[in-house]
C-alpha positions in Angstrom: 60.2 -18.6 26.9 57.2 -20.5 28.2 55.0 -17.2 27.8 56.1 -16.5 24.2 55.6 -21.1 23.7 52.3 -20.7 25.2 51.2 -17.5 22.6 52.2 -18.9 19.3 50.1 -22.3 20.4 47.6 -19.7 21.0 47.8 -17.7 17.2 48.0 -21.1 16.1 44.7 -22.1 17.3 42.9 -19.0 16.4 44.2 -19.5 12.6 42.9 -22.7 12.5 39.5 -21.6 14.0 38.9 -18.6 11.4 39.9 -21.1 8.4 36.6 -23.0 8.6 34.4 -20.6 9.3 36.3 -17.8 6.6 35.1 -20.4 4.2 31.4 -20.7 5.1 31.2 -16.7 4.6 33.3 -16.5 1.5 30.5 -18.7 -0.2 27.8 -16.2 1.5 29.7 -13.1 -0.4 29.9 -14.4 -3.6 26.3 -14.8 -3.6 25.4 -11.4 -2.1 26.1 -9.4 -5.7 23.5 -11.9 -7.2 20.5 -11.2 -5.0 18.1 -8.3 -4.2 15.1 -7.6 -2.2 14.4 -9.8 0.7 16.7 -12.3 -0.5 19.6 -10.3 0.0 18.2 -9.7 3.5 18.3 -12.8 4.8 21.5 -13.2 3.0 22.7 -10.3 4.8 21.1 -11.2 8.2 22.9 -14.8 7.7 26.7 -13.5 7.3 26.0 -11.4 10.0 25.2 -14.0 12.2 28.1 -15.5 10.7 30.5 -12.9 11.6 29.2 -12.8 14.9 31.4 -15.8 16.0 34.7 -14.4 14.5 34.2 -10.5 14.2 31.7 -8.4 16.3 32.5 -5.0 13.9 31.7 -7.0 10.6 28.6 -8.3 12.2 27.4 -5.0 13.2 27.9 -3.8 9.8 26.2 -6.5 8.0 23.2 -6.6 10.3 23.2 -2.9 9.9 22.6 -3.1 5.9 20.3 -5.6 6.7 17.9 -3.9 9.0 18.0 -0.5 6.7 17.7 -2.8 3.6 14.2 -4.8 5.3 13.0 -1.4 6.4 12.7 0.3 3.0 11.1 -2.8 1.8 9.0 -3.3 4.7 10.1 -6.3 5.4 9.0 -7.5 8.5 10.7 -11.1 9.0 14.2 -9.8 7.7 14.1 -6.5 10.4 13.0 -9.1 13.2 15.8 -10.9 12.5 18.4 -8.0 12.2 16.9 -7.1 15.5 17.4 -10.5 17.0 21.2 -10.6 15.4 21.5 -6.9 16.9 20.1 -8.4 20.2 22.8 -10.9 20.3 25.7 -9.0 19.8 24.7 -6.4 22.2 24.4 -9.7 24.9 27.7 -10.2 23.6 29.3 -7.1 24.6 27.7 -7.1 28.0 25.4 -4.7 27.0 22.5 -5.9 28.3 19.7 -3.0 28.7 20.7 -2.3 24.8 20.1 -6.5 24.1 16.8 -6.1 25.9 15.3 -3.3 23.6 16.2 -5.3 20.5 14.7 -8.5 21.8 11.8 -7.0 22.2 11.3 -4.8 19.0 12.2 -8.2 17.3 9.6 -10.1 19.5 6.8 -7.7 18.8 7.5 -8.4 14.8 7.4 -12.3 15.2 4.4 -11.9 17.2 2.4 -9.6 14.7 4.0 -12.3 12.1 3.0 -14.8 14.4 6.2 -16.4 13.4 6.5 -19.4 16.5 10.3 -19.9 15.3 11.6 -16.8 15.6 9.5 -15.9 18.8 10.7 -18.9 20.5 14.1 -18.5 19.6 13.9 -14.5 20.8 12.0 -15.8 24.2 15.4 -17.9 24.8 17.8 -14.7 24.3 15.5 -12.9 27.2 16.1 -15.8 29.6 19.6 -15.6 28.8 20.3 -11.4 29.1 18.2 -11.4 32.2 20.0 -14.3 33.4 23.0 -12.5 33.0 21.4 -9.4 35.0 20.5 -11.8 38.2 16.7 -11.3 37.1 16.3 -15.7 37.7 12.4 -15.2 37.6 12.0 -13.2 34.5 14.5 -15.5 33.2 13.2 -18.8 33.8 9.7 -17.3 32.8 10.6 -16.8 29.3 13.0 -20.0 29.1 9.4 -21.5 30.2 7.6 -19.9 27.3 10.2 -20.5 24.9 10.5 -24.5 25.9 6.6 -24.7 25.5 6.5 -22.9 21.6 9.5 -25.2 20.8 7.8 -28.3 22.1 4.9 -27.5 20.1 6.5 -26.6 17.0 8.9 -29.7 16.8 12.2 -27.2 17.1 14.4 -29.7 18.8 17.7 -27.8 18.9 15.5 -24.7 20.3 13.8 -27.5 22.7 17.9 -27.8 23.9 18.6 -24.3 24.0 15.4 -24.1 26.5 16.3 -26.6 28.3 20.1 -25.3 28.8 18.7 -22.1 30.0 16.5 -23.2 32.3 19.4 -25.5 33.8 21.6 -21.6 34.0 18.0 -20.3 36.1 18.1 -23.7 38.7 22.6 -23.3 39.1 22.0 -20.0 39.9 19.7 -20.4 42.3 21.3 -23.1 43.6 19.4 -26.0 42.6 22.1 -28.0 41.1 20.5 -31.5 41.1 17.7 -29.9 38.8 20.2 -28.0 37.4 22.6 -31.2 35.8 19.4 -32.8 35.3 18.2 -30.3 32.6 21.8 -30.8 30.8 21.7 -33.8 30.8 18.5 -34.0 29.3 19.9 -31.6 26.6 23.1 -34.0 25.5 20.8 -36.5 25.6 18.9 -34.8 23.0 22.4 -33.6 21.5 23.8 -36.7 20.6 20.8 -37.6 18.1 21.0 -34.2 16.4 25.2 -34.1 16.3 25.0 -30.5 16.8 28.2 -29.0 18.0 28.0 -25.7 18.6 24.7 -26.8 21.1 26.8 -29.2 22.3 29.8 -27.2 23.8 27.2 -25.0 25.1 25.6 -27.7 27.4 29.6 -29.1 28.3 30.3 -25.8 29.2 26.8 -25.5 31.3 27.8 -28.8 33.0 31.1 -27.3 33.5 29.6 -24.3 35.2 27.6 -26.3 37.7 30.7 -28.3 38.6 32.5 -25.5 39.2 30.1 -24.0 41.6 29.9 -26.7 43.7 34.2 -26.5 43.7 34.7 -29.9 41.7 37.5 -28.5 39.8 38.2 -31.3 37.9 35.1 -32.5 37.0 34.5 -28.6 36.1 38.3 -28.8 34.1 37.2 -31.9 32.2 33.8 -30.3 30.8 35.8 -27.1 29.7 38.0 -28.5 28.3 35.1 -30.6 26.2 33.6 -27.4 25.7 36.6 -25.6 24.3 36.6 -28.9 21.8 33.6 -28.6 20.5 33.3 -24.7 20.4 36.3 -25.4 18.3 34.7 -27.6 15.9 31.7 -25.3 15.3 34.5 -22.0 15.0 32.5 -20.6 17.8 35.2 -18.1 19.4 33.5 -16.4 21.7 32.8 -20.0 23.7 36.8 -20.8 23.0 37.4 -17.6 24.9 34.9 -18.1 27.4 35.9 -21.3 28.6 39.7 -21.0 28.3 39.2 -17.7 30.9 36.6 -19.8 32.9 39.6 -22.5 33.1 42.3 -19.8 34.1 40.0 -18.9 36.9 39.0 -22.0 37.4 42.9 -23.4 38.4 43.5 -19.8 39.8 40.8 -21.1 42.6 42.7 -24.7 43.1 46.0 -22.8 42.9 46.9 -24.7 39.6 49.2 -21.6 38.5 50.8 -22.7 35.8 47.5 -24.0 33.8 45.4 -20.6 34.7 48.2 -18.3 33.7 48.2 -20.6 29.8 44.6 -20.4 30.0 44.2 -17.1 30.9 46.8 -16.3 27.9 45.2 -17.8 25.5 41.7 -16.1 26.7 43.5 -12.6 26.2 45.4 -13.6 23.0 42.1 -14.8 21.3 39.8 -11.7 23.1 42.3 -9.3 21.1 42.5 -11.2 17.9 38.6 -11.4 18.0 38.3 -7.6 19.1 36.1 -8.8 22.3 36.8 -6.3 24.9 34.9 -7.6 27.3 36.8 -10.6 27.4 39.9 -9.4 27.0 38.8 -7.7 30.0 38.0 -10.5 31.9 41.3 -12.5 31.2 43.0 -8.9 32.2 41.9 -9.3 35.6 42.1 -12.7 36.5 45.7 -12.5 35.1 46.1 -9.8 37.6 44.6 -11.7 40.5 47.1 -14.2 39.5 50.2 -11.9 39.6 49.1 -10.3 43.3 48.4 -14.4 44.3 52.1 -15.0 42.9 53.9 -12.1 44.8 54.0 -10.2 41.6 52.9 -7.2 42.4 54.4 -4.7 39.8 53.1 -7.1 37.3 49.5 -7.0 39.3 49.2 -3.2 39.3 50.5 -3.7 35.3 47.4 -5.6 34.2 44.9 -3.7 36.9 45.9 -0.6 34.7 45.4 -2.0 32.1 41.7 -3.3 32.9 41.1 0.3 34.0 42.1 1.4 30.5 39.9 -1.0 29.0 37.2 -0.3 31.1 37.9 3.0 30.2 37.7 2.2 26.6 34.6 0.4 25.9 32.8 2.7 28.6 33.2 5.1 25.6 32.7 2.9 23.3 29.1 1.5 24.4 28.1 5.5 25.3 29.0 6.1 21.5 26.9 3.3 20.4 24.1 3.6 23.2 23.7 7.1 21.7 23.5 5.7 18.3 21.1 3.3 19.0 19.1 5.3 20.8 19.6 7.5 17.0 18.2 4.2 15.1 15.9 3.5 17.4 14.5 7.4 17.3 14.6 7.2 13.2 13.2 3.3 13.2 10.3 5.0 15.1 9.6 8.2 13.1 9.6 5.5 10.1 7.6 3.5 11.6 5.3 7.0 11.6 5.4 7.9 8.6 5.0 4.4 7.2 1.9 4.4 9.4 0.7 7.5 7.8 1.6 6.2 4.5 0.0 3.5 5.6 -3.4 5.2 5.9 -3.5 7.4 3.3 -2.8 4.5 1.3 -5.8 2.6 3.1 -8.0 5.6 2.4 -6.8 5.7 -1.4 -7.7 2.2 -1.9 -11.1 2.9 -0.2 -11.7 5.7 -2.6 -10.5 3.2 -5.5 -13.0 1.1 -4.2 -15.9 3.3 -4.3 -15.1 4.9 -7.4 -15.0 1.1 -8.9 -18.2 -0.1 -7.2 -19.4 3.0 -9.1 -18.3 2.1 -12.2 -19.6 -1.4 -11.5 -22.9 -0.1 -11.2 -23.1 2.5 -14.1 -21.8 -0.5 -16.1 -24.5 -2.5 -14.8 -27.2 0.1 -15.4 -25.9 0.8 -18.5 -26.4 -2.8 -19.2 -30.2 -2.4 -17.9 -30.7 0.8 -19.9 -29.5 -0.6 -23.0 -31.7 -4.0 -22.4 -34.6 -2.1 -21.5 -33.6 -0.1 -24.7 -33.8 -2.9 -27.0 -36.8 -4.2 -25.9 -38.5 -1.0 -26.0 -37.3 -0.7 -29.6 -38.6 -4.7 -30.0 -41.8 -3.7 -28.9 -41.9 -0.2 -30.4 -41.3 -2.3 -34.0 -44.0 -5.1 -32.6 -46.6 -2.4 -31.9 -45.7 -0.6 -35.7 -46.0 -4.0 -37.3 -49.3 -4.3 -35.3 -50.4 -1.1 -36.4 -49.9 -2.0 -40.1 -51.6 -5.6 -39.1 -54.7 -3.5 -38.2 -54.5 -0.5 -40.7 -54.8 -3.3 -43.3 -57.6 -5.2 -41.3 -59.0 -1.9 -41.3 -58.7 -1.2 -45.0 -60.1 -4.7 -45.9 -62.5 -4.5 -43.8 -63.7 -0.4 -45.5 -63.1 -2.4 -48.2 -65.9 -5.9 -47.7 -68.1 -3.1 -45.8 -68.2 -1.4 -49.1 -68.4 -4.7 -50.8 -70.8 -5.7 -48.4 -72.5 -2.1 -48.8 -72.5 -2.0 -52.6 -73.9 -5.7 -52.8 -76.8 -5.0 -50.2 -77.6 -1.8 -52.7 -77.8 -4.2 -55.3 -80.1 -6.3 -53.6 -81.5 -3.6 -52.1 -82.1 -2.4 -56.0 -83.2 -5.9 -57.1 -85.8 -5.8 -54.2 -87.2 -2.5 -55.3 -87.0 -4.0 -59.0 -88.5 -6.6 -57.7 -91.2 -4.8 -55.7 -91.4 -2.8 -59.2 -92.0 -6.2 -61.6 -94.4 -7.1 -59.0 -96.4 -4.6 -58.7 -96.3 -4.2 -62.3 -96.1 -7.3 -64.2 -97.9 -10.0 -61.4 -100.8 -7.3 -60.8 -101.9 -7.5 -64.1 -102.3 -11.1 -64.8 -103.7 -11.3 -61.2 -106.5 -8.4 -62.0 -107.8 -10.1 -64.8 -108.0 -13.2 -63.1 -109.7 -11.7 -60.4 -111.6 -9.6 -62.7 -112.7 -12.7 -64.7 -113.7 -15.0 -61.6 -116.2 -12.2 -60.7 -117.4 -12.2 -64.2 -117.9 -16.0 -63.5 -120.1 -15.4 -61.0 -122.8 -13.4 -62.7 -125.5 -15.4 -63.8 -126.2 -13.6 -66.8 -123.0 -14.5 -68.4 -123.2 -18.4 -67.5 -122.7 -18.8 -72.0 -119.9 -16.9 -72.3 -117.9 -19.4 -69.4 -116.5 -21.1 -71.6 -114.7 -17.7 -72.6 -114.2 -16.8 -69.3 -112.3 -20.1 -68.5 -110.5 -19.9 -71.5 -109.5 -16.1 -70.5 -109.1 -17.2 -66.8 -106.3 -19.8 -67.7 -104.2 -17.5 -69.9 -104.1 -15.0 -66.9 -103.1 -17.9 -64.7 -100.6 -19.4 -67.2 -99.4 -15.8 -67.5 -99.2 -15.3 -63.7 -97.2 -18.3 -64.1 -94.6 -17.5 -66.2 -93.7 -13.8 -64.1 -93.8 -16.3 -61.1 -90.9 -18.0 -62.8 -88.9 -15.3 -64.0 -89.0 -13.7 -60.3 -87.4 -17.2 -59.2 -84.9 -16.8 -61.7 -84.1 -13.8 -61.2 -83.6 -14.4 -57.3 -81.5 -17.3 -57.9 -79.1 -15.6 -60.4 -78.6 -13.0 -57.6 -77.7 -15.7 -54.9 -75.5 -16.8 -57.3 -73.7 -13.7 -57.3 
């Protein structure tokens, strides 16, 4: 009766949890159908992350659309965060080598995206896997690295995170002073951000450190804070986790009553939630609980049990190691070809590129060409204007040469008219006179002088008048 008390409080507990979180990702599905492209991505990436609490086999299929989806769209910040998402859920199953390889596919994109977030936040998922794998100095080197980006970036609930995985590094190696110092530092930080999902996480951290130092109910008291808050951010993996860590936790202080309702309620939600791993768990601490109780047909029950489970999700992770190992195969020969693309493409647009600077140029030239043209046909129609300019320089000057000409063979005939009346007309007058002053001279003839005056002044008088028609004459031809 107690047992059957114990698993309807359980179912009760588990409706309640899936109610608030069923509504966050019944808003996220009405939106998918409305989005494409890298929108419906990050959409996708989101209700994956979403599912993750609640339902490990819807996450895995959401996350899976989501990488395919970001890889045919060459999408690098959606595929680095499908790889982180895959990351986590692989860390979830316990599958930690698998967790690793996506971690780091997904850091190598953040880095070439140089994306400070989403490397900080995949540097904290490394502490935490290799935490899990007892590799303290590997893991406290990247919870290092991770603090530092955070710090730098202002991320304060990554700045937690850090901080709560670095406190996991010092418990484990058994420096639990430095250890609840590092928690504390984180709820310290918690209570100003009001984060509860962060915040279960450090209770639960606290709880841890308390529990390996075998303060039970200090330990019981931060579980039980954990499993409170874990509730309030429908976190069901940390329900689960904590109610098994409390089953074993009273299992230790022989408390037998509260680690087999713990332990029930581990196994009840583990099943309802599909997570093997922890269904496995609960298995076998409820089988150390039976053999501690004297139970020992019920021990060997649940050992078979945990051997059939093991059993079970041995095949389960070979089945998806070897399809990962598929996708990762593909995901490389993509990342080939798209590299190859990638080139050819490159070598297309350098050919585009030489082809245009070519066109550029013959543009250009042709520009030149035609310039030069014009001004060749500027100074082709200059030098034909100049050539008329001259032609008719050159016919008006023929023209005042043979002006020029014609008038100096005028003058030239009005000289040898001139020579003519000269030696014609002003010889005669100018014999007489000379033949008369002679006459003048003789003695014989000194009577007749009177004559020879008379004569003498009618040559001169004569001589006169030629004289003046010779000026006339030349003046009437300068007039001309």
């Amino acid at each position: 009766m107690k047992n059957l008390i114990s698993f309807l409080f359980v179912s009760l507990i588990a409706s309640s949890l899936v109610a608030g979180q069923q509504h966050r990702i019944d808003s996220l599905l009405k939106v998918l159908p409305k989005v494409e492209n890298e929108q419906r991505v990050d959409l996708l990436n989101e209700l994956a992350f979403q599912y993750s609490l609640i339902s490990a086999s819807d996450a895995e299929r959401f996350v899976s659309e989501a990488s395919s989806a970001a890889q045919a769209s060459s999408y690098k910040k959606g595929l680095a965060e499908s790889l982180k998402i895959q990351g986590i859920l692989h860390y979830v199953r316990n599958e930690y080598s698998v967790a690793v390889e996506y971690c780091y596919q997904a850091l190598k994109l953040y880095e070439e995206l140089n994306d400070m977030s989403g490397k900080a936040k995949v540097l904290n998922n490394l502490s935490m896997i290799f935490t899990r794998q007892n590799q303290f100095d590997k893991a406290r080197d990247f919870s290092l690295e991770s603090l530092k980006l955070k710090r730098s970036i202002g991320d304060s609930l990554g700045v937690v995170n850090s901080l709560l995985s670095l406190a996991e590094y010092y418990r484990n190696t058994r420096d639990f002073t430095k250890a609840l110092d590092y928690c504390n530092e984180a709820l310290d930080r918690l209570k100003i951000l009001k984060n509860t999902w962060a915040t279960g996480n450090a209770y639960s951290s606290i709880a841890d450190i308390y529990a390996d130092q075998e303060e039970y109910s200090k330990a019981s008291l931060y579980y039980k804070d954990a499993i409170r808050y874990a509730r309030l951010s429908n976190d069901h993996m940390q329900v689960v986790a904590a109610n098994n860590k409390l089953g074993q936790l009273f299992l230790n202080s022989e408390q037998f009553d509260s680690a087999y309702y713990y332990l029930h309620t581990a196994i009840a939600l583990a099943r309802q939630k599909s997570s093997r791993s922890q269904e496995m768990e609960g298995l076998k601490f409820l089988s150390v609980y039976f053999e501690r109780m004297g139970q020992l047909d019920s021990a060997l029950y649940f050992t078979r049990q945990v051997s059939a489970l093991e059993r079970v999700i041995f095949e389960n992770e070979r089945r998806e190691q070897i399809a990962t190992i598929q996708m990762l195969y593909d995901y490389q020969q993509k990342e080939q070809e798209l590299g190859f693309q990638r080139k050819i493409v490159k070598r297309q647009y350098i050919a585009i590129g030489g082809v245009s600077l070519i066109l550029v140029l013959s543009v250009l030239l042709g520009f030149k060409f035609y310039g030069l043209n014009k001004t060749n046909h500027l100074a082709k129609e200059a030098l034909m204007k100049l050539n008329i300019e001259i032609n008719k320089m050159n016919e008006n000057l023929e023209m005042k040469v043979k002006e020029r000409t014609e008038e100096i063979a005028l003058q030239n005939q009005k000289l040898v008219e001139y020579a003519f009346f000269t030696a014609h007309e002003v010889r005669g007058p100018l014999a007489r006179i000379l033949g008369l002053v002679e006459l003048a001279r003789i003695k014989e003839l000194s009577d007749d002088r009177e004559e020879i005056l008379e004569r003498l002044q009618e040559a001169a008088q004569e001589l006169d008048e030629i004289i003046r028609i010779i000026n006339r004459k030349l003046e009437s031809s300068r007039s001309k």
